[in-house]
N, C-alpha and C positions, 0 to 999 in steps of 0.2 A: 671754419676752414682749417683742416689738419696742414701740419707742418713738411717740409721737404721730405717724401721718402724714398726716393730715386738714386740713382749710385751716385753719392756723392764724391766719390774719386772725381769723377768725371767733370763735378763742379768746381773741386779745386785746380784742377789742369786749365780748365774755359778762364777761372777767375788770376791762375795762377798766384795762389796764395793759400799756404797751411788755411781752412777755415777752423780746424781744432774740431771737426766731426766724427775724425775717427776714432785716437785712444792707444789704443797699443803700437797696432798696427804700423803710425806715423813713426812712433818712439824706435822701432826693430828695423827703421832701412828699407823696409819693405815698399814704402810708399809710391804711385804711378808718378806722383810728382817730381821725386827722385829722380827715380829710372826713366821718365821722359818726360824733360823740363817743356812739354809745349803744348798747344790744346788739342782737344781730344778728335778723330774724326781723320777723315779720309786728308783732309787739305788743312789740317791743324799747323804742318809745318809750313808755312807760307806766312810769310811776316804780314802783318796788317797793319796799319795805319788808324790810328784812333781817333774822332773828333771830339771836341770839347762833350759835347753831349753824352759820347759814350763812354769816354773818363766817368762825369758823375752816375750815368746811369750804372754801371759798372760799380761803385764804390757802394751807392745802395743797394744792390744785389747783394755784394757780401755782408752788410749789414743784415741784411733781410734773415740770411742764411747762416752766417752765427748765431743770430740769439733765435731763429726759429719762426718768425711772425712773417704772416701772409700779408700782401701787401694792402688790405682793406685795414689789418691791424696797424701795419705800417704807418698807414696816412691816417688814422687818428690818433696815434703817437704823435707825428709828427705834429700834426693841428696844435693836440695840447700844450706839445714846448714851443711851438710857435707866437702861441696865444699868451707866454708867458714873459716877462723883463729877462733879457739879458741872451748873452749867445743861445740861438735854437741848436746848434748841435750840439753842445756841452749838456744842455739841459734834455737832449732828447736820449741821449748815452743811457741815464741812471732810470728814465722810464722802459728801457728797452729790456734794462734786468730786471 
């Protein structure tokens, strides 16, 4: 499975968070992030309300999409820090790079 290559503006606006995919771009101001702090789409501006669920689901998305792995990659990363002694997130970090 290849890696996200879809406008990624548009994921950081949804995740709202720098994910570091652009490069100069972010660095020059130029960013949609900037220029319009809210997610992308017709009814972007319309506050939402988040459930526990989609906190975490959310938080692994932008995992998924800084360091580039698909989510089949994902869950055997996770498996292996899983499968390992000690925090699975700390230890799933360094598999990720």
């Amino acid at each position: 499975m290849a890696r996200y290559r879809g406008p990624v503006e548009r994921l950081e606006r949804r995740l709202g968070v720098d994910l570091g995919l652009k490069g100069e771009r972010r660095l020059a101001g130029k960013s949609a992030l900037e220029k319009r702090p809210y997610a992308p789409g017709q009814h972007g501006q319309r506050r939402t309300k988040i459930s526990e669920y989609g906190l975490q689901l959310q938080e692994k998305q932008k995992a998924k999409f800084m360091y580039g792995v698909s989510e089949k990659q994902f869950r055997a990363l996770y498996k292996e820090a899983n499968s390992k002694d000690g925090n699975t997130g700390s230890i799933l970090i360094p598999l990720l790079q």
